[in-house]
C-alpha positions as CSV (number, residue, x, y, z in Angstrom):
1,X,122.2,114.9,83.9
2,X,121.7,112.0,86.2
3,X,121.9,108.4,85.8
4,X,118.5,105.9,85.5
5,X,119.7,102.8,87.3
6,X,119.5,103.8,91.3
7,X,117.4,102.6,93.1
8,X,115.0,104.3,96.0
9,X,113.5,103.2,98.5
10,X,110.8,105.3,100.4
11,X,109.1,105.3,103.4
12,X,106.3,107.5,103.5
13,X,102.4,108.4,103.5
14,X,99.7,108.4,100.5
15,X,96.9,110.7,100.5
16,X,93.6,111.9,98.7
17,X,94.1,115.7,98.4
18,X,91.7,117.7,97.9
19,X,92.3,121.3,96.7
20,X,90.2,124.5,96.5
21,X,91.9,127.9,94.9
22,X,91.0,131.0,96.2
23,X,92.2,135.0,95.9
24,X,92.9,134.3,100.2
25,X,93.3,132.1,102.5
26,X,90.1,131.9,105.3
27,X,90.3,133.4,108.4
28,X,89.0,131.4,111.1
29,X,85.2,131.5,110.5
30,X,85.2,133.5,107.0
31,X,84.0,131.5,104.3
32,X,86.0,132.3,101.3
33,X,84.9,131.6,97.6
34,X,87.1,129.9,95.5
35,X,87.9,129.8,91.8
36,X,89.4,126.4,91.1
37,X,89.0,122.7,92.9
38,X,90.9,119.2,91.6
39,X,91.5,115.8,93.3
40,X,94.8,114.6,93.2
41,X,97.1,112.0,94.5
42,X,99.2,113.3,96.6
43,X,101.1,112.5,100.6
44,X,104.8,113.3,101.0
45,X,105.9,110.2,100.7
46,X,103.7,109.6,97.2
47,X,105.0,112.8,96.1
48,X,108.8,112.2,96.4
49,X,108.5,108.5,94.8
50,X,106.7,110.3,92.3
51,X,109.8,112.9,91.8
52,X,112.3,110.2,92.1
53,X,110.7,108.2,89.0
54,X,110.1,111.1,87.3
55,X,114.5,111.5,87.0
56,X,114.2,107.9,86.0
57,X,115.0,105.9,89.4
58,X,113.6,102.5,89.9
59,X,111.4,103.7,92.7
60,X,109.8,101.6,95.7
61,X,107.3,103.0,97.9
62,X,106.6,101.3,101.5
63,X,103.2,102.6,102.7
64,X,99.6,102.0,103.7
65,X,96.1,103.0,102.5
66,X,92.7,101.6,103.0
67,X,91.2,98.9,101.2
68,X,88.5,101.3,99.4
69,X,88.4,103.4,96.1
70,X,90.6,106.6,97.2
71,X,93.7,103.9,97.9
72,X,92.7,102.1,94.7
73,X,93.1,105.3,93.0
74,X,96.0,106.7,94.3
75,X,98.1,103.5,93.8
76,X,96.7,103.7,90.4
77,X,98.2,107.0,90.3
78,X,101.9,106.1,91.2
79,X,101.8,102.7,88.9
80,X,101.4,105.3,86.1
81,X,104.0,107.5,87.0
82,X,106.6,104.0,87.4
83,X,106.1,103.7,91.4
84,X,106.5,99.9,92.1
85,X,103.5,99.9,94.9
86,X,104.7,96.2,95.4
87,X,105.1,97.3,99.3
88,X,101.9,99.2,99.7
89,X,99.5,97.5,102.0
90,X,95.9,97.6,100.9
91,X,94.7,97.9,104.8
92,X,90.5,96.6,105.5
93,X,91.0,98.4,109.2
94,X,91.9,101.6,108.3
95,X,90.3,104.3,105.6
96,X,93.2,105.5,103.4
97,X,94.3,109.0,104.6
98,X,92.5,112.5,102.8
99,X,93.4,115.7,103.1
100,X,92.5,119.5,101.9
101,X,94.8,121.7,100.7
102,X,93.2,125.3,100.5
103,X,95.9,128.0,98.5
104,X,95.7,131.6,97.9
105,X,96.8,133.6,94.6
106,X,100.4,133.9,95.5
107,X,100.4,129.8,96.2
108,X,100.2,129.7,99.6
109,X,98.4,127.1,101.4
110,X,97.0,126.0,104.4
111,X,96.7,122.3,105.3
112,X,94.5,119.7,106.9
113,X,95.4,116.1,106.6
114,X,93.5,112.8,108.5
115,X,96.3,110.7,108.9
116,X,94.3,107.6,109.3
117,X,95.7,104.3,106.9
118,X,99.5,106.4,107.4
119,X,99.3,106.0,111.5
120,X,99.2,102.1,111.0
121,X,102.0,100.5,109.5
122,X,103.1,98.1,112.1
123,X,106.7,96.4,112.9
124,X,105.9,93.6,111.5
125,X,104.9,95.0,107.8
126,X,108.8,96.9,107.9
127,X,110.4,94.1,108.9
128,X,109.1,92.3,105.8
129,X,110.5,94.8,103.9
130,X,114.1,94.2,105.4
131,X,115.8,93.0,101.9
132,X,114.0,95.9,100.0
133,X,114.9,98.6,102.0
134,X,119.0,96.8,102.3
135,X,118.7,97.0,98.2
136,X,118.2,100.7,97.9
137,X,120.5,103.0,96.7
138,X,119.0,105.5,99.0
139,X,116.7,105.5,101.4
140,X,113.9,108.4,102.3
141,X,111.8,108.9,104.7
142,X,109.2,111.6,106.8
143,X,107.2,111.9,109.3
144,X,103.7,111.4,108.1
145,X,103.6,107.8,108.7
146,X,104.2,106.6,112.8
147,X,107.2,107.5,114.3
148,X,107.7,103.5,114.9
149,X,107.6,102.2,111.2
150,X,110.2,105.2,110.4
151,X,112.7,104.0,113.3
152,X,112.7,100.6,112.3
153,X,112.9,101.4,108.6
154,X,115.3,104.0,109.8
155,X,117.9,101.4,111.5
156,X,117.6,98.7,108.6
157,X,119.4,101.1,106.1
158,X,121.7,102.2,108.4
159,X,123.1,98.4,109.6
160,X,123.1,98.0,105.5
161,X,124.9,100.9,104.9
162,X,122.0,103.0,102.9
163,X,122.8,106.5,102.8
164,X,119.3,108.2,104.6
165,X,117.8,111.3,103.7
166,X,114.9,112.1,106.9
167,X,112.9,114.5,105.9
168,X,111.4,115.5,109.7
169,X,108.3,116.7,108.4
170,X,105.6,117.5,109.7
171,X,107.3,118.5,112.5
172,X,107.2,116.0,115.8
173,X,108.6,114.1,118.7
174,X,111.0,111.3,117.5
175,X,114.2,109.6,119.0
176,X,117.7,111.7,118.8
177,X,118.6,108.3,117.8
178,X,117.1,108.3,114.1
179,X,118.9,112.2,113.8
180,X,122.4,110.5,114.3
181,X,121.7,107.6,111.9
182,X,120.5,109.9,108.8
183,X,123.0,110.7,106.5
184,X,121.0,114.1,105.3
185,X,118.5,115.6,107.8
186,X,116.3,118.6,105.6
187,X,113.7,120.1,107.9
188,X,112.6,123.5,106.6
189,X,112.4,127.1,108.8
190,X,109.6,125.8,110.3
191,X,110.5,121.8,111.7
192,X,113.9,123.6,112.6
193,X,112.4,125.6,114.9
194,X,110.3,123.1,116.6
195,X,113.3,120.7,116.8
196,X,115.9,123.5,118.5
197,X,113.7,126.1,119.8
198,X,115.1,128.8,118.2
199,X,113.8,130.9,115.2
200,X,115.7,130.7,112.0
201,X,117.5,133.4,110.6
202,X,120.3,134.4,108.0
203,X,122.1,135.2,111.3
204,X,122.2,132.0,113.0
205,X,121.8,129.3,111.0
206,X,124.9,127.7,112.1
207,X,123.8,127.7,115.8
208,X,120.7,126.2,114.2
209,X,123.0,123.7,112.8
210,X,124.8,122.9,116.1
211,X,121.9,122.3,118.0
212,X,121.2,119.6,115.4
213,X,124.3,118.1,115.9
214,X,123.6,118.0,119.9
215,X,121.4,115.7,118.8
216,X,123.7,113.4,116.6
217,X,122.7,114.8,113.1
218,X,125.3,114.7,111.3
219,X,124.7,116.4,108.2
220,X,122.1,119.0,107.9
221,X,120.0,120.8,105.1
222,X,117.6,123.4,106.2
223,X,115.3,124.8,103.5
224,X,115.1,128.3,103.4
225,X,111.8,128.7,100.6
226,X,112.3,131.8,98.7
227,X,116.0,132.3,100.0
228,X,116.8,128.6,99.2
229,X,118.7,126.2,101.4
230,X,121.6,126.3,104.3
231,X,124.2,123.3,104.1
232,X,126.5,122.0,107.0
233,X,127.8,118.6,105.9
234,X,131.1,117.0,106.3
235,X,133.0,120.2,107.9
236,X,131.4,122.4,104.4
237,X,128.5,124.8,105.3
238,X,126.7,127.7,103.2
239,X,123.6,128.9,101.2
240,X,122.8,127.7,97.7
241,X,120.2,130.3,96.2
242,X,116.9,129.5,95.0
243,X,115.8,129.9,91.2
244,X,113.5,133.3,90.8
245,X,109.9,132.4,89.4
246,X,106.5,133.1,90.0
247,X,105.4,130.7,92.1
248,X,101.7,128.9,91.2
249,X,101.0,126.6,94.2
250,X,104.0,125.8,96.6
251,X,102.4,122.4,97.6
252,X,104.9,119.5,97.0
253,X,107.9,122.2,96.6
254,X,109.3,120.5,99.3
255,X,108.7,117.3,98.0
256,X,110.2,117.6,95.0
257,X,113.6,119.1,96.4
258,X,113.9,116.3,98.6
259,X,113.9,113.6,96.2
260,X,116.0,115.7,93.8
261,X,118.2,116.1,96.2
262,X,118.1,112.1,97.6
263,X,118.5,111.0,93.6
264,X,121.5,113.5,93.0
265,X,123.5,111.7,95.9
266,X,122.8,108.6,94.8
267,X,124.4,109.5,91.7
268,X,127.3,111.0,93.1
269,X,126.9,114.4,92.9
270,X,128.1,117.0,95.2
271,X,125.9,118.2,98.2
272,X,126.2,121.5,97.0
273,X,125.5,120.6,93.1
274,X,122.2,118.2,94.5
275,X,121.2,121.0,97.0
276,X,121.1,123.4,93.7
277,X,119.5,120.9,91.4
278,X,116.8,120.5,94.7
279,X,116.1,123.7,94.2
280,X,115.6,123.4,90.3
281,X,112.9,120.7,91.0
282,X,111.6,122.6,94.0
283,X,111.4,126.0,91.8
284,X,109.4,124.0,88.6
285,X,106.9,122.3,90.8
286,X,105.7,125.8,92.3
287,X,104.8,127.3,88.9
288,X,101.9,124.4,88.6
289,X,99.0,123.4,90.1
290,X,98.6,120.5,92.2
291,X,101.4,118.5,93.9
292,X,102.2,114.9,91.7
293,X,101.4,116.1,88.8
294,X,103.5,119.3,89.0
295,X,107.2,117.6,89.7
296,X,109.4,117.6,86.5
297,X,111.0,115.4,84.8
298,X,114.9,115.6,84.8
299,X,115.1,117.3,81.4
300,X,112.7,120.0,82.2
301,X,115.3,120.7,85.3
302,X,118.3,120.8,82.9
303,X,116.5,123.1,80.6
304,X,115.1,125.0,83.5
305,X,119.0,125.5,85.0
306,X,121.0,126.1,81.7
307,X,118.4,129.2,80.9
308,X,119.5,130.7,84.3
């Protein structure tokens, strides 16, 4: 389905998740009593290296987490699953980042991440990662690490050349500047709303779309969950449908369709063709627990598509 020798490059943040299962979701000041708990590696930037080496890419990850046993682990974790953690700095300042992921029945979750190792990075560390990140194939990137390692990393593969896949997530200030240099901006319902101010619908998701481009984005992918994802990309627009399953745990969903999506390109195929195949990857990770250790391989996605 897709080829094994491209290489990607990704920018992005390592975390300790910790999750706890439960029939709902807390109210503020309810405790709730769950059924199921795990420790996982997880981070979006850990997660979509993982998915990327999982399709067989020779996969780099550029990131940072404390010099202590949860950063030991977790780069344990992505050497396993054929991450090169070469370019992950092992930090004695900072404690590597943790989170908890809490998720209901019908795999919802709620989130709460301490950043701390992923807020670090400085100039300095990116710019000695200059020939790495002018090797890739393509390049992908997020939010969860600061907003000045991404700009920097961000303007590297563009004076190279490196087709860029931003992923503006979480949702926050950054410069209209790094929107015009990504090839592939994918925020989902949510991040586009922060971004333009207006709330997404079927309706007007080419307004959506323009305001994006008021920005300099040039081409846009907004993921729609459930509904799947809206394209505008070189003058072509429209929906590609999600695959119908019964979703586990929807952490790393995301994730996965990202670097699904970033590894189609690179292999040349179609927007709308790597858009679908996203939502393949997207679709398998939600009917298993857990975030890494959900994402499939790239013949579970061709199975998963030719019995639609």
């Amino acid at each position: 389905m897709l080829k094994n020798n491209k290489r990607i490059v990704v920018l992005g943040d390592m975390i300790y998740d910790c999750f706890i299962w439960a029939d709902h979701l807390p109210h503020m000041g309810e405790t709730v009593s769950g059924f199921d708990s795990g420790f996982f590696s997880g981070g979006k930037g850990a997660n979509q290296a993982v998915q990327a080496a999982r399709l067989g890419a020779e996969v780099y990850l550029i990131s940072m987490v404390g010099d202590d046993d949860r950063g030991r682990f977790l780069c344990a974790e992505l050497v396993k699953a054929g991450v090169n953690v070469s370019h992950v700095i092992m930090s004695k300042e900072h404690s590597t980042s943790t989170c908890c992921v809490h998720v209901d029945k019908e795999g919802n979750n709620a989130i709460i991440v301490a950043p701390m190792a992923n807020e670090h990075i400085t100039r300095e560390e990116i710019l000695a990662c200059r020939q790495l990140i002018e090797s890739a194939d393509v390049f992908m990137t997020q939010l969860q690490v600061n907003t000045e390692a991404v700009e920097i990393a961000v303007k590297i593969a563009y004076e190279a050349n490196v087709p860029i896949v931003l992923n503006p997530a979480p949702a926050k200030t950054i410069s209209e500047e790094v929107f015009h240099m990504a090839d592939f901006l994918t925020p989902n319902e949510t991040e586009a709303e922060f971004y333009t101010g207006v709330t997404v619908t079927d309706e007007n998701l080419e307004e959506i779309t323009e305001r994006f481009r008021m920005f300099g984005a040039r081409g846009v992918i907004i993921t729609l969950g459930s509904r799947g994802a809206y394209y505008s990309v070189d003058g072509e627009q429209g929906i590609v449908p999600a695959f119908k399953i019964e979703p586990v745990d929807a952490t790393a969903a995301g994730d996965s369709f990202n670097a699904v999506f970033a590894y189609a390109v690179a292999c040349g195929k179609s927007v709308s063709e790597a858009i679908r195949l996203g939502n393949a990857g997207g679709a398998l990770t939600t009917t298993r627990k857990g975030s890494q250790v959900s994402m499939p391989d790239g013949n579970e996605i061709e199975k998963f598509i030719l019995a639609r």
